[in-house]
ChimeraX commands (.cxc) that place a marker at each C-alpha (Angstrom):
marker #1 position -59.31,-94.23,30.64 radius 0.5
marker #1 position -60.35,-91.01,28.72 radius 0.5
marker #1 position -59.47,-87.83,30.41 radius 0.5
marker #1 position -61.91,-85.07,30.99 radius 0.5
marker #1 position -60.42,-81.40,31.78 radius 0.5
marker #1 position -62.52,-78.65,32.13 radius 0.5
marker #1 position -63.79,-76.28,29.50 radius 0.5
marker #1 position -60.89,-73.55,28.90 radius 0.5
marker #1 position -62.86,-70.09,30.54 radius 0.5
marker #1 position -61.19,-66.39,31.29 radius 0.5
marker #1 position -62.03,-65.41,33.90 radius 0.5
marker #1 position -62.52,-61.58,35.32 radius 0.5
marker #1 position -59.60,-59.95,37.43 radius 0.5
marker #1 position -58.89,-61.35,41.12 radius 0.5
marker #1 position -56.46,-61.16,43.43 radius 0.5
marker #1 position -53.70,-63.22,43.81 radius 0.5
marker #1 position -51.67,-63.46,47.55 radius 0.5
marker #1 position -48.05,-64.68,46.85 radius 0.5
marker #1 position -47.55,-67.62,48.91 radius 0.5
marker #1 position -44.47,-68.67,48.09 radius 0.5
marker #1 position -41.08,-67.02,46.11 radius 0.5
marker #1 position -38.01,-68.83,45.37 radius 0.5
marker #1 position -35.26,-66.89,43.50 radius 0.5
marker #1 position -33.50,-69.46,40.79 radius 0.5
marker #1 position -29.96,-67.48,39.97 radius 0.5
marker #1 position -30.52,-64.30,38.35 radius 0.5
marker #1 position -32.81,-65.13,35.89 radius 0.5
marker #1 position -35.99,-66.54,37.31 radius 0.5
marker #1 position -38.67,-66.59,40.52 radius 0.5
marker #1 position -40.97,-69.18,40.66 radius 0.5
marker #1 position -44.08,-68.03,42.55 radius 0.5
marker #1 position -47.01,-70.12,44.27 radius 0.5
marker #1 position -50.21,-67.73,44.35 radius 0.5
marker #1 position -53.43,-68.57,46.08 radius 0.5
marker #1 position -56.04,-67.18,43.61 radius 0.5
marker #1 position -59.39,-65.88,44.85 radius 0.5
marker #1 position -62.12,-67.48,43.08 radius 0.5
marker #1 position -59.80,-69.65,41.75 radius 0.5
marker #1 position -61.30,-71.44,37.92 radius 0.5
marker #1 position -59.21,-74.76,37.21 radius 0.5
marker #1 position -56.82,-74.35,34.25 radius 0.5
marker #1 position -56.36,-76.89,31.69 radius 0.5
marker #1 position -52.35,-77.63,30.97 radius 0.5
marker #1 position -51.09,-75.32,28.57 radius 0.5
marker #1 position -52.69,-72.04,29.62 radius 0.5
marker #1 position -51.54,-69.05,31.31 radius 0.5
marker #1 position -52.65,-66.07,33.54 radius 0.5
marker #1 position -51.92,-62.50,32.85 radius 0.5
marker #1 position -50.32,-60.73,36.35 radius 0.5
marker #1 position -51.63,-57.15,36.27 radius 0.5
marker #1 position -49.47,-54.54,38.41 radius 0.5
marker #1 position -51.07,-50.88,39.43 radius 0.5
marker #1 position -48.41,-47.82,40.76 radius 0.5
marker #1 position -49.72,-45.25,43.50 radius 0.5
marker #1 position -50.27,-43.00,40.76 radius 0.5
marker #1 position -52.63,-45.16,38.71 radius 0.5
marker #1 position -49.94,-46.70,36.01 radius 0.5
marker #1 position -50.57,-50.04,35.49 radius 0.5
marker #1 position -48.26,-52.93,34.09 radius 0.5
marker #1 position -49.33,-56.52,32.91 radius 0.5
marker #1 position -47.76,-59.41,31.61 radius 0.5
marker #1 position -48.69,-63.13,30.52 radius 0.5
marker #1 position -47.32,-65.84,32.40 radius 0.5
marker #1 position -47.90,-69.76,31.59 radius 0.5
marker #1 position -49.06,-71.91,34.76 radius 0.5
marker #1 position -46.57,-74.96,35.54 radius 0.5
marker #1 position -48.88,-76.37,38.31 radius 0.5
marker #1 position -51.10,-79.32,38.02 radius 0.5
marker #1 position -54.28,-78.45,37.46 radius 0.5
marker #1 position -54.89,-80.79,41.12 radius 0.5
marker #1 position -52.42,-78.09,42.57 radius 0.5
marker #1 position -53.64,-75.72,45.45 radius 0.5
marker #1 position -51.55,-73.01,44.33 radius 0.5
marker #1 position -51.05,-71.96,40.85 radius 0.5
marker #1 position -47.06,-71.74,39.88 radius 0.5
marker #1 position -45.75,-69.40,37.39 radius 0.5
marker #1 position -41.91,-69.36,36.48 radius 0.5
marker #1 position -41.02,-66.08,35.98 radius 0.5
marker #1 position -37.72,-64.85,33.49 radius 0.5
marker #1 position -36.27,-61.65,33.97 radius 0.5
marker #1 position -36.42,-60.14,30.50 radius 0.5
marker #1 position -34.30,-56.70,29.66 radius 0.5
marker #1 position -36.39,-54.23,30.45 radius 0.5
marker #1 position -39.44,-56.08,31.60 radius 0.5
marker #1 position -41.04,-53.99,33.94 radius 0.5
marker #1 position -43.19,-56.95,35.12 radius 0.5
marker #1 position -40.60,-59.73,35.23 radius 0.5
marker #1 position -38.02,-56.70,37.26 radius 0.5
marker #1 position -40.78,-56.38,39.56 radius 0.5
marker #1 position -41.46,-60.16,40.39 radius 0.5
marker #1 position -37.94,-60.83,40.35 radius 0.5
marker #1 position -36.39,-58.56,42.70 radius 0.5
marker #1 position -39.05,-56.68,44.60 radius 0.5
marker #1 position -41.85,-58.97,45.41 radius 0.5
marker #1 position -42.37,-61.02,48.95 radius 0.5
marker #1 position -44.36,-63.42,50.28 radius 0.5
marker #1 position -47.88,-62.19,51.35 radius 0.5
marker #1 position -47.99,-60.02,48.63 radius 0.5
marker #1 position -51.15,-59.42,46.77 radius 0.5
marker #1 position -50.93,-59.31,42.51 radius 0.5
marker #1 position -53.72,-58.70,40.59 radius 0.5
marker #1 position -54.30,-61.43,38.21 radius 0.5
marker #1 position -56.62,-62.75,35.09 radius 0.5
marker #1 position -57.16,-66.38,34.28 radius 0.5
marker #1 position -56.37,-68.96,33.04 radius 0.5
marker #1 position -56.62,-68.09,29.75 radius 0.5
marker #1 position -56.36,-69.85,26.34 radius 0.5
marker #1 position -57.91,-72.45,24.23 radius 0.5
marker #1 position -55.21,-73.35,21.40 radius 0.5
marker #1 position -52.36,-74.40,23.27 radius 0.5
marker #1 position -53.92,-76.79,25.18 radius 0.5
marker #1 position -53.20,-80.61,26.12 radius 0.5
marker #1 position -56.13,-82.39,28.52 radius 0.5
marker #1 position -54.30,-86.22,28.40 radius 0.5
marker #1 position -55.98,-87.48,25.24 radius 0.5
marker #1 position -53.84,-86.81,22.08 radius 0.5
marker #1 position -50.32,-88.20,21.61 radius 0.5
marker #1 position -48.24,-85.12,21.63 radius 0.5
marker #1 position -44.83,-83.77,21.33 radius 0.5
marker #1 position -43.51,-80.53,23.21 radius 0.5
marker #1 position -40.47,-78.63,22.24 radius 0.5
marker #1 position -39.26,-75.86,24.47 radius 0.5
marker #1 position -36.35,-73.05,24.41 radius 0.5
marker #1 position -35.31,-71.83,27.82 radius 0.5
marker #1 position -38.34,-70.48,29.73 radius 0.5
marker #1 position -40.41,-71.73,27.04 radius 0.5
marker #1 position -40.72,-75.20,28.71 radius 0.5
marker #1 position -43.08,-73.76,32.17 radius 0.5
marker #1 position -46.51,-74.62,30.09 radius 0.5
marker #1 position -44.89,-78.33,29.70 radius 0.5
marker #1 position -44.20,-78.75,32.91 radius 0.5
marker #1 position -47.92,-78.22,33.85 radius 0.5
marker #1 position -48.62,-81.18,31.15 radius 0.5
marker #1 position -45.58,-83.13,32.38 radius 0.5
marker #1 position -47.45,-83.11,35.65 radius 0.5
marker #1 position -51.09,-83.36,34.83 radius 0.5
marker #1 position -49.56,-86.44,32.90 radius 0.5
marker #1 position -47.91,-88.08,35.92 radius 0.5
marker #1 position -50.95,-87.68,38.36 radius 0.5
marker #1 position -53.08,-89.34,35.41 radius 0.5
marker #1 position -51.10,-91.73,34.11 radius 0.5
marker #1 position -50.24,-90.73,30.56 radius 0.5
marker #1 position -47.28,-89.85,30.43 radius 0.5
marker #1 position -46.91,-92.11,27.27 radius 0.5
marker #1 position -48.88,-89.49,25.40 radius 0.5
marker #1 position -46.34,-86.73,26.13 radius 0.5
marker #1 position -43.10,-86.52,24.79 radius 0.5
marker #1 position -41.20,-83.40,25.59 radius 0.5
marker #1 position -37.67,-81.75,24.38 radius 0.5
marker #1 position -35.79,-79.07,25.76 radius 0.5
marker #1 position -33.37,-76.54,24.41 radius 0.5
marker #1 position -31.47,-74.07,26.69 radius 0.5
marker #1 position -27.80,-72.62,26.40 radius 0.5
marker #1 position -27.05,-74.36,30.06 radius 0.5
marker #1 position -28.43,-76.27,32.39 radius 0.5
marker #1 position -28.74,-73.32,34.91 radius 0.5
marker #1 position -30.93,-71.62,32.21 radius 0.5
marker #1 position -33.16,-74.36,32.06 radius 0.5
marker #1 position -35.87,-74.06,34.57 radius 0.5
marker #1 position -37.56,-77.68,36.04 radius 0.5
marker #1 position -34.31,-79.49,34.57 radius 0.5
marker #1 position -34.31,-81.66,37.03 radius 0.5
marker #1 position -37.89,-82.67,36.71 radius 0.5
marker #1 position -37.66,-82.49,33.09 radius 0.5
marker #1 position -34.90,-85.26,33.25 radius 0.5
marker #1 position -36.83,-87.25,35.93 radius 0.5
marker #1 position -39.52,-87.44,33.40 radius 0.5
marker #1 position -37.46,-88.15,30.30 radius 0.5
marker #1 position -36.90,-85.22,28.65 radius 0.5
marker #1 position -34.87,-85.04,25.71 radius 0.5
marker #1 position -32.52,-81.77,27.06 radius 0.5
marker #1 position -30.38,-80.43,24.05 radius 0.5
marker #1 position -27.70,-77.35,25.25 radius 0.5
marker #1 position -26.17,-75.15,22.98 radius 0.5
marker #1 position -23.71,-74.05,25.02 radius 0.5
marker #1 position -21.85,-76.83,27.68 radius 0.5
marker #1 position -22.22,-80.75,26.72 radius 0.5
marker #1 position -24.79,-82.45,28.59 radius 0.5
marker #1 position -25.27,-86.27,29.55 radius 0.5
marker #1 position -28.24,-87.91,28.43 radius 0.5
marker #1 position -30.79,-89.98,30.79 radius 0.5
marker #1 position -29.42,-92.63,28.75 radius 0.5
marker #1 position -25.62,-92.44,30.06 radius 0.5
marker #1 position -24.26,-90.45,26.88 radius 0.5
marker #1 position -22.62,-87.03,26.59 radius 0.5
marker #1 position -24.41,-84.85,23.72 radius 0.5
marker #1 position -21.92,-82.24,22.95 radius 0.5
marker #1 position -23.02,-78.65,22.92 radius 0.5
marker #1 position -25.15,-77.84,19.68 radius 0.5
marker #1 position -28.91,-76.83,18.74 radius 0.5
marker #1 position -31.19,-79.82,18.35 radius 0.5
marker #1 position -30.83,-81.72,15.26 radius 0.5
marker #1 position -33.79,-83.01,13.46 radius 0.5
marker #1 position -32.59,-86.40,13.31 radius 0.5
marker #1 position -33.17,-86.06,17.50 radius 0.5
marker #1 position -36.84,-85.11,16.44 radius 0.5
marker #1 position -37.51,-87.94,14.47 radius 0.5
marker #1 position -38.13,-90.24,16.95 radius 0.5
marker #1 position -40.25,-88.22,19.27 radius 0.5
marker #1 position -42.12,-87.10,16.72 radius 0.5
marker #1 position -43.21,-90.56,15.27 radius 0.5
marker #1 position -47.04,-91.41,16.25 radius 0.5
marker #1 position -47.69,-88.17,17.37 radius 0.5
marker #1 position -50.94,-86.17,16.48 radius 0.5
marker #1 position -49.67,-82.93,17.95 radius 0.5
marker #1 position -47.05,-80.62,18.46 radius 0.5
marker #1 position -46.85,-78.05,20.64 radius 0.5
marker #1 position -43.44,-75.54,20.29 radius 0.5
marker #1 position -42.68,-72.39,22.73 radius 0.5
marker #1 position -39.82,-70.08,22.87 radius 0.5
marker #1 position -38.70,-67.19,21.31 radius 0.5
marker #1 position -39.62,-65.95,18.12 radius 0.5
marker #1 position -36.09,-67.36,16.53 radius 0.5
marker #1 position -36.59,-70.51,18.36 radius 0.5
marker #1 position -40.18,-71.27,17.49 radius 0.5
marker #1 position -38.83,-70.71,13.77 radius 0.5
marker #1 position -36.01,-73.37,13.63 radius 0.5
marker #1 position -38.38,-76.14,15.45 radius 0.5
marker #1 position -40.89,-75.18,13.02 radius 0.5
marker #1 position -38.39,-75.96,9.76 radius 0.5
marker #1 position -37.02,-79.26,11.72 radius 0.5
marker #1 position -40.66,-80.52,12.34 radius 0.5
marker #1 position -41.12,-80.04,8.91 radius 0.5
marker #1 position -38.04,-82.56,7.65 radius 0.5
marker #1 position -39.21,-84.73,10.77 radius 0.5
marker #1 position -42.64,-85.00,8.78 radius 0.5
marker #1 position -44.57,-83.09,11.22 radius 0.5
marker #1 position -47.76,-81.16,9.41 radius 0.5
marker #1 position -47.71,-77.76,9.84 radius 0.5
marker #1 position -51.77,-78.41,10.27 radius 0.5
marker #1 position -50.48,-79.99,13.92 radius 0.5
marker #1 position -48.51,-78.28,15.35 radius 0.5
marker #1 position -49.55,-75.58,17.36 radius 0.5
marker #1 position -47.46,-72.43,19.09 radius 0.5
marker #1 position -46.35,-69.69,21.67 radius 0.5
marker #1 position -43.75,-67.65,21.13 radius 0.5
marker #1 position -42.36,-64.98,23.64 radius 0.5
marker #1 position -39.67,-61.88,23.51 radius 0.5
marker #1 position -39.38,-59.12,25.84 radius 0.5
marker #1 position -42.09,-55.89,25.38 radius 0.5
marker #1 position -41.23,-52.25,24.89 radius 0.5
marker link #1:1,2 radius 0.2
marker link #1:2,3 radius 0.2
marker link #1:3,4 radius 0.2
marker link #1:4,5 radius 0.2
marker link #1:5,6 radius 0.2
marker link #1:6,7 radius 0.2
marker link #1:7,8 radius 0.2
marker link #1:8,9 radius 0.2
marker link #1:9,10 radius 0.2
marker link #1:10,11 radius 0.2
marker link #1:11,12 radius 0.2
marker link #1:12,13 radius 0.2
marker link #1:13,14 radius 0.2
marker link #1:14,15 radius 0.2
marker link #1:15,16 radius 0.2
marker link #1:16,17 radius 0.2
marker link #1:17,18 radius 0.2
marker link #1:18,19 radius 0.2
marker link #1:19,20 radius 0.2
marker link #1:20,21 radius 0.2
marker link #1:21,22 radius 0.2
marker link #1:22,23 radius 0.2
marker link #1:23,24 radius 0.2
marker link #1:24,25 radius 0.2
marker link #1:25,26 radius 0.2
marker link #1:26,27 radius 0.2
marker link #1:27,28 radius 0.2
marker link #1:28,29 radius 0.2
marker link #1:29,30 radius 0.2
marker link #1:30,31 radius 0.2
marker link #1:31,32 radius 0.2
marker link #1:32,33 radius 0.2
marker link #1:33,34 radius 0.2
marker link #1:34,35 radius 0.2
marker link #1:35,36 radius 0.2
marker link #1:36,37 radius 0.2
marker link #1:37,38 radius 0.2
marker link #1:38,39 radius 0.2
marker link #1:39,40 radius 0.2
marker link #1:40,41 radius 0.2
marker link #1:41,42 radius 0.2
marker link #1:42,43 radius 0.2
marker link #1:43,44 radius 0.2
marker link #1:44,45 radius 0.2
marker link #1:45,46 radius 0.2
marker link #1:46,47 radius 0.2
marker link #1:47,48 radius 0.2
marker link #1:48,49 radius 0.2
marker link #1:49,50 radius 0.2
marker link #1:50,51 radius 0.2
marker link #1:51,52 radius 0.2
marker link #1:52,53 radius 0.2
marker link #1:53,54 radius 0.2
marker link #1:54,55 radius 0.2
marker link #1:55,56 radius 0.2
marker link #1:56,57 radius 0.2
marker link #1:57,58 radius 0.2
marker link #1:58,59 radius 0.2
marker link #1:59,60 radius 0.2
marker link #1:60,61 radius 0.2
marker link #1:61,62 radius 0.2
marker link #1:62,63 radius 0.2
marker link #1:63,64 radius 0.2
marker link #1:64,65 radius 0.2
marker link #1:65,66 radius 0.2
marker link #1:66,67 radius 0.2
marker link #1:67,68 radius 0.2
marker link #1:68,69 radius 0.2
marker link #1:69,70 radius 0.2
marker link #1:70,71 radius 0.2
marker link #1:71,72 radius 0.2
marker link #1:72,73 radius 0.2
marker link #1:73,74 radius 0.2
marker link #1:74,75 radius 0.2
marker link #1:75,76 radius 0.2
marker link #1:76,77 radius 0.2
marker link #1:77,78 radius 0.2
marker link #1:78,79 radius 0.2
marker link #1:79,80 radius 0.2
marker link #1:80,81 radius 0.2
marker link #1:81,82 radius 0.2
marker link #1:82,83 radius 0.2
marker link #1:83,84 radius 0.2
marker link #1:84,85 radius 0.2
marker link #1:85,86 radius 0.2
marker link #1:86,87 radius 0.2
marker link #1:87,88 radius 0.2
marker link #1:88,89 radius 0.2
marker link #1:89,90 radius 0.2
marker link #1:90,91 radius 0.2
marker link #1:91,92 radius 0.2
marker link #1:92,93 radius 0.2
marker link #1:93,94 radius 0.2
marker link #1:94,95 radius 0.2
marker link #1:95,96 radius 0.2
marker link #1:96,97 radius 0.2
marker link #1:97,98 radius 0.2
marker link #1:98,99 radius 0.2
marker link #1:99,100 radius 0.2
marker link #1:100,101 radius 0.2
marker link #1:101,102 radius 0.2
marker link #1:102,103 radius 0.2
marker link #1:103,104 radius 0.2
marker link #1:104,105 radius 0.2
marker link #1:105,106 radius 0.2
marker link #1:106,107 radius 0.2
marker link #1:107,108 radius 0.2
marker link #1:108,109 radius 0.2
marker link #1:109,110 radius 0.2
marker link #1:110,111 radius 0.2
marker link #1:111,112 radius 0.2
marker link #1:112,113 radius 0.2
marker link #1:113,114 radius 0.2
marker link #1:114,115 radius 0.2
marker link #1:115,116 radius 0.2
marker link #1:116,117 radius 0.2
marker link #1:117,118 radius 0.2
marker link #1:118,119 radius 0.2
marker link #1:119,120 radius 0.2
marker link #1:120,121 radius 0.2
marker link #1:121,122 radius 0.2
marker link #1:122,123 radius 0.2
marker link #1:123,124 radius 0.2
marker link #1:124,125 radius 0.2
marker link #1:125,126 radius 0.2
marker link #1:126,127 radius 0.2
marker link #1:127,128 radius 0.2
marker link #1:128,129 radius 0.2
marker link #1:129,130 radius 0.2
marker link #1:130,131 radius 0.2
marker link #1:131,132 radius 0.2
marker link #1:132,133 radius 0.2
marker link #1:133,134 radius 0.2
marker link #1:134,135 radius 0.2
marker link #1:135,136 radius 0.2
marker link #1:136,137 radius 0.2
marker link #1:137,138 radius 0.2
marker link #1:138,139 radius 0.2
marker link #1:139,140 radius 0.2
marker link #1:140,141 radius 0.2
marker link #1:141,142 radius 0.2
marker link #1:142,143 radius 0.2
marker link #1:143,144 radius 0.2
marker link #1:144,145 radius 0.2
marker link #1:145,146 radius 0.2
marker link #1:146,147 radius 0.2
marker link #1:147,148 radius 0.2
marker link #1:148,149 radius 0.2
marker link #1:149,150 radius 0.2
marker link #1:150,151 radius 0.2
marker link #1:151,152 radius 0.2
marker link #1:152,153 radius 0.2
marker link #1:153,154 radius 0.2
marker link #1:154,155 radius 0.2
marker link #1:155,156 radius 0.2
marker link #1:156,157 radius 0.2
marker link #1:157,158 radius 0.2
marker link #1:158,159 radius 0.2
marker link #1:159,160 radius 0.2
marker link #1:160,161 radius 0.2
marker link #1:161,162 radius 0.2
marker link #1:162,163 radius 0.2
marker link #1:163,164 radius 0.2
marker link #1:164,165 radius 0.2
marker link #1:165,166 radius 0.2
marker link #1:166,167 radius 0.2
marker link #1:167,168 radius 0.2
marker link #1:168,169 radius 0.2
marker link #1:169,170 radius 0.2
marker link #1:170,171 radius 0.2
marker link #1:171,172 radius 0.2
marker link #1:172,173 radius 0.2
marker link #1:173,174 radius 0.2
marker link #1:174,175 radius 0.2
marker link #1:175,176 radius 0.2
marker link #1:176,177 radius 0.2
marker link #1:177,178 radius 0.2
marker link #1:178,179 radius 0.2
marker link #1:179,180 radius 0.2
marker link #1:180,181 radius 0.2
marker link #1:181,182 radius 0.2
marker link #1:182,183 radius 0.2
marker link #1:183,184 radius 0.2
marker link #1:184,185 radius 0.2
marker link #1:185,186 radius 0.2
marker link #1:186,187 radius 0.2
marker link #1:187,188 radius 0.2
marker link #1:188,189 radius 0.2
marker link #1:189,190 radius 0.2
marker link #1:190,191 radius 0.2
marker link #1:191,192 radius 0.2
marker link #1:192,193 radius 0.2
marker link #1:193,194 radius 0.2
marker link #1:194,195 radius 0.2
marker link #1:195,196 radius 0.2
marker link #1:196,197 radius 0.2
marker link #1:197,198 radius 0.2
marker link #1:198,199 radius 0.2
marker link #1:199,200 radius 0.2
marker link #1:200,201 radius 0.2
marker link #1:201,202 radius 0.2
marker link #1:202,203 radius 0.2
marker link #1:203,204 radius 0.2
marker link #1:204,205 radius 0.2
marker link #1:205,206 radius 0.2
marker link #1:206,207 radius 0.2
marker link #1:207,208 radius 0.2
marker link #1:208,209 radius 0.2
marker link #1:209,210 radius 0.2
marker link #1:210,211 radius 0.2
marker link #1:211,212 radius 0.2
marker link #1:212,213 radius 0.2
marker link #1:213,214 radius 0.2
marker link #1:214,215 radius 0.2
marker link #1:215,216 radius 0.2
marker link #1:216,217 radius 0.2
marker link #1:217,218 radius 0.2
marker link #1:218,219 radius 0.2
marker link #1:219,220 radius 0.2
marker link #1:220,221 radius 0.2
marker link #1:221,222 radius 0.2
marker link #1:222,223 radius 0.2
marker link #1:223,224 radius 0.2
marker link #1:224,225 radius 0.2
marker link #1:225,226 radius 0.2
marker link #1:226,227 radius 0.2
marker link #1:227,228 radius 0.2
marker link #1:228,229 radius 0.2
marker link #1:229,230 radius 0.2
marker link #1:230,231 radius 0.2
marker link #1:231,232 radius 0.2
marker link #1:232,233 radius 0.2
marker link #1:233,234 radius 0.2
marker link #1:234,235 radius 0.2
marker link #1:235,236 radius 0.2
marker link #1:236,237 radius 0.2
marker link #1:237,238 radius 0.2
marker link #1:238,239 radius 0.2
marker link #1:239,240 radius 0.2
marker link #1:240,241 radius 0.2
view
C-alpha cells in the first residue's frame, strides 16, 4: 500500500513543555516534549530548540526527531558536545515541566515517507533521525524498505542500540567486539565496505549522518559499494563555537 506523509512545512516558534527526561550515561538525554500547535513531521526531520537568558541572550540548536510521526510527544536524543551550550543545558540542567522554545519540524532533503528502498548509515548520535524511520517503518509495515547500519566506538555510545538490534541493524564498533543478531562476534574495526555491499543492493537511496569525518568515509565506501553519489543524501554534525 503506498504511503502518504505529509508535506514537509516549518513552522513559526512555539513552545515546547518537557514531559519527560531520561539521562543515558554522561553523554545523552532523551526528551519527550508536548509541542503547542504541534505540525506532523515526516521521518528524517528535525526541530531547532531555541534557549533565551534573563538578560536577553539567546542559544539554539538543531535536534533530529526519533518519534513516530503517530507519536504524541516528539523525542529528541540529545549528545553532550564540548562546549555546547545547548546540549550542557539539556543535559544537566533541564526538568520535567519545563518549557523550551522550539521551531519545527524542519527539512525537506533528508527525508524518508515509506516509499523508496533505502539504506541508512549512522555514526554515534547520528542514528536519532533513523530511529524515527525505523519506527514510522514498523507501525506501517515497511520495514523491508529500510535497511539501516550503525557505527559507534561502544555500545554505551550508541543510543536506541537495543532497538536498533531488535530491528536488524547492522551495528559495527570500533572500539569493543560486538555480536551480531546473527550469533557472530565482529571484532572491533570501522565498517568495511564489503559489510555495505549487501545492504546497499536494490536500494534507490542512501541516507548517511554523523560527523563530518564520518559522513566522509561512508561516502568513499558507498562509492566502491556502487552507490551513486546522485542518491545518496546527507547530515553531518560537529560541535559549534
Amino acid at each position: 500500500m503506498t504511503q502518504i506523509v505529509p508535506t514537509p512545512v516549518a513552522s513559526s516558534w512555539t513552545t515546547a513543555v518537557v514531559r519527560e527526561v531520561e539521562r543515558l550515561g554522561q553523554d545523552f538525554v532523551k526528551l519527550r516534549l508536548e509541542v503547542a500547535d504541534r505540525t506532523p513531521h515526516v521521518p528524517g526531520q528535525h526541530y531547532v530548540v531555541r534557549l533565551r537568558a534573563p538578560d536577553g541572550y539567546t542559544a539554539q540548536r538543531s535536534y533530529s526527531i526519533a518519534s513516530d510521526p503517530d507519536d504524541p510527544l516528539v523525542e529528541l536524543m540529545v549528545e553532550c558536545l564540548p562546549r555546547g551550550e545547548v546540549s550542557s543545558f539539556l543535559h544537566e540542567v533541564v526538568e520535567v515541566g519545563d518549557v523550551l522554545e522550539a521551531r519545527g519540524p524542519i527539512g525537506r532533503w533528508f527525508v524518508w515517507g515509506g516509499t523508496t528502498p533505502a539504506l541508512c548509515v549512522a555514526g554515534g548520535s547520528g542514528v536519532v533521525p533513523f530511529v524515527s524511520m525505523l519506527r514510522y517503518a514498523r507501525r506501517t509495515g515497511t520495514e523491508p524498505l529500510l535497511r539501516i547500519a550503525a557505527s559507534a566506538q561502544t555500545r554505551e555510545r550508541l543510543p536506541y542500540a537495543d532497538e536498533l538490534e531488535a530491528y536488524g541493524a547492522f551495528i559495527a564498533l570500533t572500539r569493543e567486539n560486538h555480536l551480531q543478531t546473527d550469533g557472530s562476534e565482529r571484532v572491533a574495526a570501522h565498517i568495511y565496505p564489503e559489510e555495505i555491499v549487501p545492504l546497499a543492493e536494490g536500494i534507490e537511496r542512501a541516507y548517511v549522518c554523523g560527523s563530518v569525518g564520518f559522513v566522509s568515509f561512508v561516502g568513499r565506501i558507498l562509492g566502491e559499494a556502487g552507490v551513486r553519489s546522485d542518491t545518496v543524501r546527507v547530515e553531518q554534525f560537529g560541535p559549534t563555537s
